[in-house]
PDB file with SEQRES, HELIX, SHEET and CRYST1 records, atoms N, CA, C and O in Angstrom:
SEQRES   1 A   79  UNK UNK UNK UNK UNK UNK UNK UNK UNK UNK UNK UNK UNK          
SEQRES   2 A   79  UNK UNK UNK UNK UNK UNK UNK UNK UNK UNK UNK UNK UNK          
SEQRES   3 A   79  UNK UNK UNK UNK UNK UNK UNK UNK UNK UNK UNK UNK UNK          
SEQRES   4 A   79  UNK UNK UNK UNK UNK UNK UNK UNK UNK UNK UNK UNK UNK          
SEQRES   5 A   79  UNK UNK UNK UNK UNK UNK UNK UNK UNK UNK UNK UNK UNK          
SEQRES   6 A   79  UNK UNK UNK UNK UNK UNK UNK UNK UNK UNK UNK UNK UNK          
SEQRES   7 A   79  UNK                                                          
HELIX    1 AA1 UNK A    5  UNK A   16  1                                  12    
HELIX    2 AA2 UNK A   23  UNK A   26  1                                   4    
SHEET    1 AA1 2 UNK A  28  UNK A  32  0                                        
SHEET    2 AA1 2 UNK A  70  UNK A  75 -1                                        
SHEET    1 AA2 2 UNK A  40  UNK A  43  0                                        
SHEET    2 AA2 2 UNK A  55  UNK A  58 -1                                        
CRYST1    1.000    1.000    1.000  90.00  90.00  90.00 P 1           1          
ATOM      1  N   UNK A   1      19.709  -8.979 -25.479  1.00  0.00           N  
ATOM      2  CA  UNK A   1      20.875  -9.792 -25.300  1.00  0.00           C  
ATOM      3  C   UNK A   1      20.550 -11.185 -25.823  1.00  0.00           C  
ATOM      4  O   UNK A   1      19.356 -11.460 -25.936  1.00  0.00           O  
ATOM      5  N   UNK A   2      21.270 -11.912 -26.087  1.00  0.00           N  
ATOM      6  CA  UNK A   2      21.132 -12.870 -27.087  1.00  0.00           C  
ATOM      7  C   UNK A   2      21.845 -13.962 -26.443  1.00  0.00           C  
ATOM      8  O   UNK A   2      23.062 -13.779 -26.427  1.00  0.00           O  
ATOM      9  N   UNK A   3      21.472 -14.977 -25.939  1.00  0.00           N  
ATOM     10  CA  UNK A   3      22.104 -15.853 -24.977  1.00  0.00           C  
ATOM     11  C   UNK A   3      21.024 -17.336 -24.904  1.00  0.00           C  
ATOM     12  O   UNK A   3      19.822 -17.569 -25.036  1.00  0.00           O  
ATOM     13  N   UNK A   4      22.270 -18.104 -24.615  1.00  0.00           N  
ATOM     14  CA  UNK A   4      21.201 -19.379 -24.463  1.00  0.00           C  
ATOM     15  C   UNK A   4      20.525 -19.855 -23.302  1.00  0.00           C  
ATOM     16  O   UNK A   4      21.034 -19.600 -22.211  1.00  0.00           O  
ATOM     17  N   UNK A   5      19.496 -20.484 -23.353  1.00  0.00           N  
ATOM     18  CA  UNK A   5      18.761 -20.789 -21.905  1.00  0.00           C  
ATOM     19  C   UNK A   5      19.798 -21.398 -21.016  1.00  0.00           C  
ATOM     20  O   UNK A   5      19.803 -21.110 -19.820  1.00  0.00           O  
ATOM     21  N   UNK A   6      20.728 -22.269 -21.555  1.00  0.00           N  
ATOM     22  CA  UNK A   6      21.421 -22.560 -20.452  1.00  0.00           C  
ATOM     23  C   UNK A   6      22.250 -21.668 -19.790  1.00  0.00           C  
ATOM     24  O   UNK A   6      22.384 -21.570 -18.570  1.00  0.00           O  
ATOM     25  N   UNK A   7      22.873 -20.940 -20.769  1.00  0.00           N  
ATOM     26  CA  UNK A   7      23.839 -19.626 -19.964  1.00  0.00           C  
ATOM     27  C   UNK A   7      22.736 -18.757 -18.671  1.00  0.00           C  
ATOM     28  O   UNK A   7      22.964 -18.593 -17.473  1.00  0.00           O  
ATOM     29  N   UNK A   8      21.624 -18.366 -19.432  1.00  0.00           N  
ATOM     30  CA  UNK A   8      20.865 -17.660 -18.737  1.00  0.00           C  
ATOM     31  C   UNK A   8      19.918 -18.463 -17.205  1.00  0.00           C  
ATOM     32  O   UNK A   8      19.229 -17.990 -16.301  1.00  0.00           O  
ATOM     33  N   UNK A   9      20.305 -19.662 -17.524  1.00  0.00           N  
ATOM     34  CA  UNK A   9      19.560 -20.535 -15.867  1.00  0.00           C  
ATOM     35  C   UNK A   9      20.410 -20.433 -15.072  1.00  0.00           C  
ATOM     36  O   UNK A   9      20.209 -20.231 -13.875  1.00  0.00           O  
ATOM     37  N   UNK A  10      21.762 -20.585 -15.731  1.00  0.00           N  
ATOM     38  CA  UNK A  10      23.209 -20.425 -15.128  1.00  0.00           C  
ATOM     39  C   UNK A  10      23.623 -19.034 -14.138  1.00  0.00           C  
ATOM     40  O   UNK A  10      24.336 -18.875 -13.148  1.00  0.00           O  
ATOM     41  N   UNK A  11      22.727 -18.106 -15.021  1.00  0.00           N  
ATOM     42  CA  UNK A  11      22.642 -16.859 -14.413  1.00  0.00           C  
ATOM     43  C   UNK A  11      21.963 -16.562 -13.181  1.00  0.00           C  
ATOM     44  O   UNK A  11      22.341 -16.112 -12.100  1.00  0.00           O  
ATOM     45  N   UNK A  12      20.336 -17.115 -13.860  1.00  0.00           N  
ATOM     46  CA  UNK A  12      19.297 -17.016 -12.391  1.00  0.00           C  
ATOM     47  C   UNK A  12      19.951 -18.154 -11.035  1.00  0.00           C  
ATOM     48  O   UNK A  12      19.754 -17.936  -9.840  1.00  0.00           O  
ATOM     49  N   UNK A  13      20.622 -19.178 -11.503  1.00  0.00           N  
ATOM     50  CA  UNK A  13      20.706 -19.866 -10.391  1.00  0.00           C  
ATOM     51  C   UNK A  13      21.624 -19.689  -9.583  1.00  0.00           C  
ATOM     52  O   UNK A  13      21.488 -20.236  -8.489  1.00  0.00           O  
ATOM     53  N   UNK A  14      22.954 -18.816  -9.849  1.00  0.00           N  
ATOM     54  CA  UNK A  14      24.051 -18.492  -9.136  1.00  0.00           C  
ATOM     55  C   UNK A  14      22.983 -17.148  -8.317  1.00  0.00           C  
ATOM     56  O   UNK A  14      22.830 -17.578  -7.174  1.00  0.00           O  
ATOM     57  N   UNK A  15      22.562 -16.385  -8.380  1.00  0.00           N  
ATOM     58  CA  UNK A  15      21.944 -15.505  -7.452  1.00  0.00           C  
ATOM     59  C   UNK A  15      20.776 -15.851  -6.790  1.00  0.00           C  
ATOM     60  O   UNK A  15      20.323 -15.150  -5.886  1.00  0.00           O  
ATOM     61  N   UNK A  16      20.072 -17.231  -7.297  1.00  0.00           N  
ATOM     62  CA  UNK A  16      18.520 -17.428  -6.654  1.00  0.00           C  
ATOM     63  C   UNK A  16      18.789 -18.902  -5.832  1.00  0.00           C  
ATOM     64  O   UNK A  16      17.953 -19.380  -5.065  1.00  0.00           O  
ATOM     65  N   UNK A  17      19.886 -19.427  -6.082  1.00  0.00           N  
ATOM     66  CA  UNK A  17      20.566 -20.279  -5.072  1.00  0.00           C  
ATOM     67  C   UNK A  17      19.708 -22.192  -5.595  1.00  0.00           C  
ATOM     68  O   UNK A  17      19.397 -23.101  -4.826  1.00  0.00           O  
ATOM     69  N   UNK A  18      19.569 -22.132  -7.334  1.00  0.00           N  
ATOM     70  CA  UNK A  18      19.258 -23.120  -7.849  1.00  0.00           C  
ATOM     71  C   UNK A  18      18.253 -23.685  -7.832  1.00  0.00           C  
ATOM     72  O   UNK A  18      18.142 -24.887  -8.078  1.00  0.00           O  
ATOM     73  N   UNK A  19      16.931 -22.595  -7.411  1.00  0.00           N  
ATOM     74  CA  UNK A  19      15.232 -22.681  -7.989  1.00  0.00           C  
ATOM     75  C   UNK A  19      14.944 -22.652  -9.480  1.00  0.00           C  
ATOM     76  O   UNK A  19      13.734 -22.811  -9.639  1.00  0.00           O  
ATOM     77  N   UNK A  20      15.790 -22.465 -11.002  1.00  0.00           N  
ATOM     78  CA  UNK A  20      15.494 -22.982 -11.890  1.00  0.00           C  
ATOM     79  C   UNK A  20      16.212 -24.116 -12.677  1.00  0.00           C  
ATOM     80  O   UNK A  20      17.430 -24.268 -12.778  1.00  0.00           O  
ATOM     81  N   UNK A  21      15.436 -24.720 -13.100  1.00  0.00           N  
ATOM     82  CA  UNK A  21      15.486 -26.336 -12.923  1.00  0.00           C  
ATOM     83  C   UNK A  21      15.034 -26.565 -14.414  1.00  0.00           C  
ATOM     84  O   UNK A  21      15.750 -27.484 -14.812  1.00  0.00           O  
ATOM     85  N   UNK A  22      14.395 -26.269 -15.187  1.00  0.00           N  
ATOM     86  CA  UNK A  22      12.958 -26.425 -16.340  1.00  0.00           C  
ATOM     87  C   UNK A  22      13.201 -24.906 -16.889  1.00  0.00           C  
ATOM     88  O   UNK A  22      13.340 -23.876 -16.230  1.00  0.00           O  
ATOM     89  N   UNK A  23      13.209 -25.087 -18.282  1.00  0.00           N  
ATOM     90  CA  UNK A  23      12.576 -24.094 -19.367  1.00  0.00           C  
ATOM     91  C   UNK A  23      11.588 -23.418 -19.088  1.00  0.00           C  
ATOM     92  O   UNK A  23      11.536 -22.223 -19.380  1.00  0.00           O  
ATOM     93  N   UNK A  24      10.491 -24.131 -18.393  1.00  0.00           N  
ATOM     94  CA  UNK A  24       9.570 -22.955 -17.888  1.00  0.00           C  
ATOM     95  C   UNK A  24       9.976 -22.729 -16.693  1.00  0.00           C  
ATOM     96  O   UNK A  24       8.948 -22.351 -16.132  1.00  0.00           O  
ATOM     97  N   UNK A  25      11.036 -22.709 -15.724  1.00  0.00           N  
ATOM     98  CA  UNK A  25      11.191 -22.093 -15.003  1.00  0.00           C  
ATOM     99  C   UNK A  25      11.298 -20.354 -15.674  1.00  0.00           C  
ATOM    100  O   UNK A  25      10.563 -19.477 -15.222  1.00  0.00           O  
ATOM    101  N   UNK A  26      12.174 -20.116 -16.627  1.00  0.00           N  
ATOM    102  CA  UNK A  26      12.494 -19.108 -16.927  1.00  0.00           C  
ATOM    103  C   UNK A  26      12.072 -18.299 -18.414  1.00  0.00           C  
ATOM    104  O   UNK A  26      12.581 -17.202 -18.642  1.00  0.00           O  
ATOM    105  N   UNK A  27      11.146 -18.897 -19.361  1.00  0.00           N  
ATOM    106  CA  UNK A  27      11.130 -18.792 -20.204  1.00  0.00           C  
ATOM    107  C   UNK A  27       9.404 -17.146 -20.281  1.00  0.00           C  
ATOM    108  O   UNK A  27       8.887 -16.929 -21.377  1.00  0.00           O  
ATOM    109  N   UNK A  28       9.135 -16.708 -19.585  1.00  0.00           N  
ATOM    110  CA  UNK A  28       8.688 -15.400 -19.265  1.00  0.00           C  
ATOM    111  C   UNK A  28       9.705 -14.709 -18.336  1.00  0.00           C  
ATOM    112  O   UNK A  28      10.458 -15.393 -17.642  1.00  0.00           O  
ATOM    113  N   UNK A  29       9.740 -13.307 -18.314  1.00  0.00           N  
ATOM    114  CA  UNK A  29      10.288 -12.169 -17.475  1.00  0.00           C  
ATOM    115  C   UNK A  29       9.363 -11.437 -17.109  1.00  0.00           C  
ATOM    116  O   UNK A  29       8.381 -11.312 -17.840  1.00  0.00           O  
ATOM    117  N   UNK A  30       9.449 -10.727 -15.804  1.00  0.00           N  
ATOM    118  CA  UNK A  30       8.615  -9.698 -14.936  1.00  0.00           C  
ATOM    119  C   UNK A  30       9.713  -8.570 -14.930  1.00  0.00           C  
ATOM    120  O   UNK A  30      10.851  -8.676 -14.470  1.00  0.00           O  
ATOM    121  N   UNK A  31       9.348  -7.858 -15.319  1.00  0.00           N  
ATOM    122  CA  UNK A  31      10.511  -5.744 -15.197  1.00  0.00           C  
ATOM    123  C   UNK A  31       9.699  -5.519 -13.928  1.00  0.00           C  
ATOM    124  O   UNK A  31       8.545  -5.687 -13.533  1.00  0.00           O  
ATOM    125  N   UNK A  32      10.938  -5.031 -13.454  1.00  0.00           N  
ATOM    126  CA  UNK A  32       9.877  -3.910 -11.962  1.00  0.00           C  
ATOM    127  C   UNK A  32      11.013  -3.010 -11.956  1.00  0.00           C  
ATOM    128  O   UNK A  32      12.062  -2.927 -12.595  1.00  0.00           O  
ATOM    129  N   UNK A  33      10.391  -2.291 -10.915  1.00  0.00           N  
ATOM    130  CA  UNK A  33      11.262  -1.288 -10.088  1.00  0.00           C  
ATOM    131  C   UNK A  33      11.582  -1.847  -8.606  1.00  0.00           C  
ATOM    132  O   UNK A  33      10.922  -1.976  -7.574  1.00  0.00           O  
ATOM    133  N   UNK A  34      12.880  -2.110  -8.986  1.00  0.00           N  
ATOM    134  CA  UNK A  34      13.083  -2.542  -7.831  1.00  0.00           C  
ATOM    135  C   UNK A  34      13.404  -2.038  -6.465  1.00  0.00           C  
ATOM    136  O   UNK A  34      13.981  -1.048  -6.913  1.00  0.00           O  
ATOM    137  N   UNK A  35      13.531  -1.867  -5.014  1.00  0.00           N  
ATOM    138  CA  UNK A  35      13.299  -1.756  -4.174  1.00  0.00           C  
ATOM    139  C   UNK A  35      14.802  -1.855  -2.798  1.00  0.00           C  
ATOM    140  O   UNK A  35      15.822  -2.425  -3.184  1.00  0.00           O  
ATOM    141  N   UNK A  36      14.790  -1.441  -1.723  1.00  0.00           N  
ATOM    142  CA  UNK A  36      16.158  -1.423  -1.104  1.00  0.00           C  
ATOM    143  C   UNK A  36      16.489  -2.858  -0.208  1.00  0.00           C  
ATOM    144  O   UNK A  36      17.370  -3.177   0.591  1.00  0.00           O  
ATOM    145  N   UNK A  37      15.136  -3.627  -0.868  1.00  0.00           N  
ATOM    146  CA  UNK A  37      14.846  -4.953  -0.044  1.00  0.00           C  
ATOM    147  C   UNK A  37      15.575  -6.110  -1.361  1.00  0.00           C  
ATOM    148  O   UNK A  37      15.503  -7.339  -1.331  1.00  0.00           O  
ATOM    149  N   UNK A  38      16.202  -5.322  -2.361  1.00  0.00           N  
ATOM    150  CA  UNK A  38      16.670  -6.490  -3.654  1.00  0.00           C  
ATOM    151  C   UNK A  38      17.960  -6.558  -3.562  1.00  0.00           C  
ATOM    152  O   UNK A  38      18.276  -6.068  -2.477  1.00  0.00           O  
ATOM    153  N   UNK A  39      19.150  -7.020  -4.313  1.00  0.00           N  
ATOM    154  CA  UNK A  39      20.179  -6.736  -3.701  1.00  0.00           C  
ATOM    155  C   UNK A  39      20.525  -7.163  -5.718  1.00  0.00           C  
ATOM    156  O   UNK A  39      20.002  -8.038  -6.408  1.00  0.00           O  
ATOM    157  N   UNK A  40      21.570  -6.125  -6.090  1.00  0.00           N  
ATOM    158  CA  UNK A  40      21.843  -5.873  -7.300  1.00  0.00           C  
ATOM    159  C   UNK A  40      23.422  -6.793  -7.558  1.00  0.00           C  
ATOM    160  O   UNK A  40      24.557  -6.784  -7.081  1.00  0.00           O  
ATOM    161  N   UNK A  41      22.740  -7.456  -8.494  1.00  0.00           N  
ATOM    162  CA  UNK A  41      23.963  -8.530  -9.193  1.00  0.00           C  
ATOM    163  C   UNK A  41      24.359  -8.417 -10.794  1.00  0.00           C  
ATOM    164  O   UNK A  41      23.504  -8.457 -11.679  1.00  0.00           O  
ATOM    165  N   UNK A  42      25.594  -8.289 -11.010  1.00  0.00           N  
ATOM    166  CA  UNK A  42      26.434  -7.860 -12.467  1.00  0.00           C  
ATOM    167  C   UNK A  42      26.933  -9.315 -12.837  1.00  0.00           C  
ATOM    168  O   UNK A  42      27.467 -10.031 -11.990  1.00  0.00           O  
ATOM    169  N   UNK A  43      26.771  -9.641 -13.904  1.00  0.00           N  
ATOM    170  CA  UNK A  43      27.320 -11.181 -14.391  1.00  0.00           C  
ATOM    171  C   UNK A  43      28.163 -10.813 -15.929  1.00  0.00           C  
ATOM    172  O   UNK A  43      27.715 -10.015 -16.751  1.00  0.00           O  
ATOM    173  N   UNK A  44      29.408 -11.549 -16.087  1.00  0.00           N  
ATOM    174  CA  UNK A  44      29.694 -11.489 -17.387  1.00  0.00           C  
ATOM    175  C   UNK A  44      28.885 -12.729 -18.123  1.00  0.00           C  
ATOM    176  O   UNK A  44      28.224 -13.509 -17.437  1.00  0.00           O  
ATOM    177  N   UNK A  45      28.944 -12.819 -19.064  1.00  0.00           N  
ATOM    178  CA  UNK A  45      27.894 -13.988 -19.830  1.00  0.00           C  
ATOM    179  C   UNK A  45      28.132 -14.486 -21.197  1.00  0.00           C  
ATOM    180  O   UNK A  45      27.424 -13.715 -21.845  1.00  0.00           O  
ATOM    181  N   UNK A  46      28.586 -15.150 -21.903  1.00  0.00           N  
ATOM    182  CA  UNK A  46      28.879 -15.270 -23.677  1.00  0.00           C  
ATOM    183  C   UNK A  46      27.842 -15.684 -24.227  1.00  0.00           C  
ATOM    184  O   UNK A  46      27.182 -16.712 -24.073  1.00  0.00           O  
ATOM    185  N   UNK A  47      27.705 -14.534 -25.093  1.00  0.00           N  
ATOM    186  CA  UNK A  47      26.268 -14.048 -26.073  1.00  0.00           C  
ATOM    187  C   UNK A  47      26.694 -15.801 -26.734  1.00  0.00           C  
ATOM    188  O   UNK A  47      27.519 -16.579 -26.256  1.00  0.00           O  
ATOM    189  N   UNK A  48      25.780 -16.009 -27.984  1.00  0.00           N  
ATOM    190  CA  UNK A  48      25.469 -17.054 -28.792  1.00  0.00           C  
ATOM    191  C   UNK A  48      26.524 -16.719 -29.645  1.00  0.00           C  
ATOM    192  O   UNK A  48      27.484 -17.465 -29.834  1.00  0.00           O  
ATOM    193  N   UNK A  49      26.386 -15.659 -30.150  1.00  0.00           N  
ATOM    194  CA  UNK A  49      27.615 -14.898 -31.283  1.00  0.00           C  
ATOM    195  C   UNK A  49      28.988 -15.053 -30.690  1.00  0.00           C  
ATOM    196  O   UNK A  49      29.883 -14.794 -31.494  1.00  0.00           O  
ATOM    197  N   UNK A  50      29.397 -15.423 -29.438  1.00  0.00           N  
ATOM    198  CA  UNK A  50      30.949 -15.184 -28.587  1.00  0.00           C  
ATOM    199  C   UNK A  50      31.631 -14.280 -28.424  1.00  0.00           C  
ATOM    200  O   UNK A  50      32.855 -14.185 -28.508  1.00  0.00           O  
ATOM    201  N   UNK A  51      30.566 -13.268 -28.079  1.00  0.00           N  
ATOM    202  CA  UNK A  51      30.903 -12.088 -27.496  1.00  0.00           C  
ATOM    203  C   UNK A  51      30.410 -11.841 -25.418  1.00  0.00           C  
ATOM    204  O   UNK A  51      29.636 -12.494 -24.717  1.00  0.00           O  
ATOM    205  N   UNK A  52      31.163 -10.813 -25.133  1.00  0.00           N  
ATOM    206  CA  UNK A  52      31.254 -11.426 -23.660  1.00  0.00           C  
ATOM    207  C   UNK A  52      30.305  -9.882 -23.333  1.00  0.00           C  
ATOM    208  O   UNK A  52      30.771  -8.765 -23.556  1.00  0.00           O  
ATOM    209  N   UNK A  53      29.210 -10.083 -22.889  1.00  0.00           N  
ATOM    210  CA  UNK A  53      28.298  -8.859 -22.139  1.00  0.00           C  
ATOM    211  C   UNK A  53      27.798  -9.321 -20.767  1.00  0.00           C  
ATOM    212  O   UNK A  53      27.598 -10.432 -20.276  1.00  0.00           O  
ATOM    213  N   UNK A  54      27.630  -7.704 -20.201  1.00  0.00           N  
ATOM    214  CA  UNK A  54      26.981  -7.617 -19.061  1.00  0.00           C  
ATOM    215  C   UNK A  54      25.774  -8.241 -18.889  1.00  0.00           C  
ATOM    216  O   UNK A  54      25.140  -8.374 -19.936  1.00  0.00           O  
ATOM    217  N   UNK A  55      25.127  -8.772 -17.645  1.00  0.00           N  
ATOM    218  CA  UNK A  55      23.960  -9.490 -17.632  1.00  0.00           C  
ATOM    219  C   UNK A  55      23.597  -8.854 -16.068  1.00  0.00           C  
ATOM    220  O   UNK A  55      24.237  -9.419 -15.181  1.00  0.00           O  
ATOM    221  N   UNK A  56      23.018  -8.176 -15.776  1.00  0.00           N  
ATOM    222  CA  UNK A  56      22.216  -6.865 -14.870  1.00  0.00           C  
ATOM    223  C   UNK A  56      20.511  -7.648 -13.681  1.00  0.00           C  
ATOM    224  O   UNK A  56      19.325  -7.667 -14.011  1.00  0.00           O  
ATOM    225  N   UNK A  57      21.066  -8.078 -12.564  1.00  0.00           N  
ATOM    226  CA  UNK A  57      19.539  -8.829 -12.389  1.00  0.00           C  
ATOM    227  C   UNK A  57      19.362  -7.947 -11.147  1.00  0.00           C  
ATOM    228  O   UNK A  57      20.322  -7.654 -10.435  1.00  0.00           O  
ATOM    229  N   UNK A  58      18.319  -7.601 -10.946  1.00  0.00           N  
ATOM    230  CA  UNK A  58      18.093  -7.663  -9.426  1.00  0.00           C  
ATOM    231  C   UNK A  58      17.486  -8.727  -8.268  1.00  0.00           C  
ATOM    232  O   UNK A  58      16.256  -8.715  -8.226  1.00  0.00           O  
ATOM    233  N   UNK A  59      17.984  -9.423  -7.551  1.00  0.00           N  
ATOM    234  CA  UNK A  59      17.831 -10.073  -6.407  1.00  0.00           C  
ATOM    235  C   UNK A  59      16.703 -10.130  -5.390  1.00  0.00           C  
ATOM    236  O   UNK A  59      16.420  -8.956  -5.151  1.00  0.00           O  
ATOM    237  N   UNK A  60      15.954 -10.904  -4.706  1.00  0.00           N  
ATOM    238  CA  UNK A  60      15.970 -11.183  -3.323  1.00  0.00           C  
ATOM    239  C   UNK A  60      15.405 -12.695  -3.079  1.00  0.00           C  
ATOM    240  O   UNK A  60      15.162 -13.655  -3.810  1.00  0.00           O  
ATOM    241  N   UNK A  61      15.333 -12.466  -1.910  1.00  0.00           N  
ATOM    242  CA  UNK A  61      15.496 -14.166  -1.102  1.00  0.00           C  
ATOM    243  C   UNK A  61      13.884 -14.547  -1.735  1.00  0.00           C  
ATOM    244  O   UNK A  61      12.874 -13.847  -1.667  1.00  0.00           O  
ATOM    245  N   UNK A  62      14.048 -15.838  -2.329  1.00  0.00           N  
ATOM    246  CA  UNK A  62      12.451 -16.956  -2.972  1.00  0.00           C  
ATOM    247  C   UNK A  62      11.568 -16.582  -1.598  1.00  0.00           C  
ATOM    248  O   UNK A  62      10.397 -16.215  -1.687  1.00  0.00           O  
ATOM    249  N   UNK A  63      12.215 -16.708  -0.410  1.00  0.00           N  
ATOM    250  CA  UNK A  63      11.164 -16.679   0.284  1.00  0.00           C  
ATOM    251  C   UNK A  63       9.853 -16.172   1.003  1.00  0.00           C  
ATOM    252  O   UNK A  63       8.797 -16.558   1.504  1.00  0.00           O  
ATOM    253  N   UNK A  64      10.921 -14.599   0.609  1.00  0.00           N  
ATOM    254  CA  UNK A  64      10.362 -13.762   1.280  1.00  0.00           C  
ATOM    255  C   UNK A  64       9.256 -12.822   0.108  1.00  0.00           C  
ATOM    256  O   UNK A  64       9.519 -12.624  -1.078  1.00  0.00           O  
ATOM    257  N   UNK A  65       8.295 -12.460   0.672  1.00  0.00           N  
ATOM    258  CA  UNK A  65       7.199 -12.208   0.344  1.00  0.00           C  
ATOM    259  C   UNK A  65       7.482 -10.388   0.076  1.00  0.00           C  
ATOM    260  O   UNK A  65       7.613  -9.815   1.158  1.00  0.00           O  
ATOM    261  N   UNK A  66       7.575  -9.586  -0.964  1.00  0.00           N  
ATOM    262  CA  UNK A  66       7.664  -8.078  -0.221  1.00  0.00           C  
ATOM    263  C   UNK A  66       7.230  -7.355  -1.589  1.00  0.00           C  
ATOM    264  O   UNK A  66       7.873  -7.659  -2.594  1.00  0.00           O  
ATOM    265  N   UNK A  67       6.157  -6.393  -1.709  1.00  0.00           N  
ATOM    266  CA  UNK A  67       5.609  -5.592  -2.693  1.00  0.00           C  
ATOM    267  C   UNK A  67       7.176  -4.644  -3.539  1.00  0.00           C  
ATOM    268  O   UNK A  67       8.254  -4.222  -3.119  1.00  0.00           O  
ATOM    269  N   UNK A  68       6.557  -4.671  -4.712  1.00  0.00           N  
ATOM    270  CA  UNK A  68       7.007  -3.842  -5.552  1.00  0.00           C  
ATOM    271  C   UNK A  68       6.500  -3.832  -6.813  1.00  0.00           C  
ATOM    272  O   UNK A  68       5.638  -4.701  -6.942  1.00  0.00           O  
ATOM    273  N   UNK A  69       6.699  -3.186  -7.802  1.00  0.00           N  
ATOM    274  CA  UNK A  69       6.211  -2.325  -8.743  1.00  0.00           C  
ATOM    275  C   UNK A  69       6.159  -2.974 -10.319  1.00  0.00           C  
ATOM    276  O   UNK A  69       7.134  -2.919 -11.069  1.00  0.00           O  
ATOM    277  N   UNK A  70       5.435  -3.323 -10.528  1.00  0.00           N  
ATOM    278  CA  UNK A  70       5.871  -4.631 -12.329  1.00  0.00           C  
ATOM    279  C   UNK A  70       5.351  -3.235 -13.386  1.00  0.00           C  
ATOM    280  O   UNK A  70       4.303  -2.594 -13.465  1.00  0.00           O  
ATOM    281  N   UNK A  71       6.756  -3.174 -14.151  1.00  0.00           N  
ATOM    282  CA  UNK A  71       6.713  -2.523 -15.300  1.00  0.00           C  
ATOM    283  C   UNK A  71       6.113  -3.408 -16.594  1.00  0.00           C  
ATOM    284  O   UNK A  71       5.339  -2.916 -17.415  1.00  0.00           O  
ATOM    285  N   UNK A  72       6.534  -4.623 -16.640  1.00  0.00           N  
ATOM    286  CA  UNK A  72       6.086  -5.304 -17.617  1.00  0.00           C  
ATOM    287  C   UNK A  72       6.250  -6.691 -17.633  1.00  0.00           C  
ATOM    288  O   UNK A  72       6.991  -7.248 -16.823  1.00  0.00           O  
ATOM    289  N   UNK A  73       5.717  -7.203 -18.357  1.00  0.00           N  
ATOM    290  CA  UNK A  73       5.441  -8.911 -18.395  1.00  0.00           C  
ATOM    291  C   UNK A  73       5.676  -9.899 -19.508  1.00  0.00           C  
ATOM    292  O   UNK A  73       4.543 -10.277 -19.804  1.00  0.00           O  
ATOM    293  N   UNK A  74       6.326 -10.366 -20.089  1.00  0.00           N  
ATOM    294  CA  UNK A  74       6.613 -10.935 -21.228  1.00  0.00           C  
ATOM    295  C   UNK A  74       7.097 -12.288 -21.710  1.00  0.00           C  
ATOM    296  O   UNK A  74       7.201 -13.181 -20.869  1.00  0.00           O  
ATOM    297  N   UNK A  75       7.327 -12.471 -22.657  1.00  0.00           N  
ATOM    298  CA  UNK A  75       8.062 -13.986 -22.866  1.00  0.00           C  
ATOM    299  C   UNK A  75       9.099 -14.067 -23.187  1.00  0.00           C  
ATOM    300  O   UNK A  75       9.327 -13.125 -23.946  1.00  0.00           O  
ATOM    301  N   UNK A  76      10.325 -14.947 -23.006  1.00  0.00           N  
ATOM    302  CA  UNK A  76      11.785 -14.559 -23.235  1.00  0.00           C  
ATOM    303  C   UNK A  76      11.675 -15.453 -24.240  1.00  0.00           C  
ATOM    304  O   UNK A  76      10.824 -16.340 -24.166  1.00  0.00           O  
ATOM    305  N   UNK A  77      12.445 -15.358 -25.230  1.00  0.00           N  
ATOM    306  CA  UNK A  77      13.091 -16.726 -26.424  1.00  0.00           C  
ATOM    307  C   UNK A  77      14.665 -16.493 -26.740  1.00  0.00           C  
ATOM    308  O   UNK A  77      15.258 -15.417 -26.817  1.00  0.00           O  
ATOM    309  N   UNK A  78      15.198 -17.872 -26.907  1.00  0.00           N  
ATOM    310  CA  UNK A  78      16.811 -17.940 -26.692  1.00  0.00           C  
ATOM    311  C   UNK A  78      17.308 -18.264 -27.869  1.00  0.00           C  
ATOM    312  O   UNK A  78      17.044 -19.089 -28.743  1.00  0.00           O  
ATOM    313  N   UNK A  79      17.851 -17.685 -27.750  1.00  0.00           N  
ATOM    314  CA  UNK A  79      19.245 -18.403 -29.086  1.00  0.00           C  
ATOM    315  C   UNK A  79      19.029 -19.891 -28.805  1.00  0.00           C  
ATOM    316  O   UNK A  79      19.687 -20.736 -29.412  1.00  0.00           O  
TER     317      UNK A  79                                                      
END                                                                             
């Protein structure tokens, strides 16, 4: 998906309640499998191109501490 950092902080911060702040807040991703302790959020979003797609996160509270499963680890780059 092809989106700009700001759309996409815009994203993390409406579900994580405005813990990213900074480019490196968000500029790596963690994949997991997520768990019945996450809570699943659907966002519409406008790509760079101005097209309107789904944006798919799974959830839970900064605070809380709770195991699950990392598929992979990477670096994001934005339009």
């Amino acid at each position: 998906m092809n989106v700009s950092l700001g759309t996409m902080m815009e994203v993390q911060n409406s579900c994580s309640g405005g813990w990213y702040q900074e480019r490196s807040d968000i500029e790596c991703f963690i994949a997991i499998i997520p768990n019945e302790d996450f809570s699943y959020e659907c966002f519409g979003v406008a790509t760079c191109d101005d097209k309107e797609e789904l944006c798919e996160l799974f959830c839970k509270e900064t605070k809380v501490l709770i195991p699950y499963d990392i598929l992979a680890i990477g670096k994001v780059l934005f339009g």
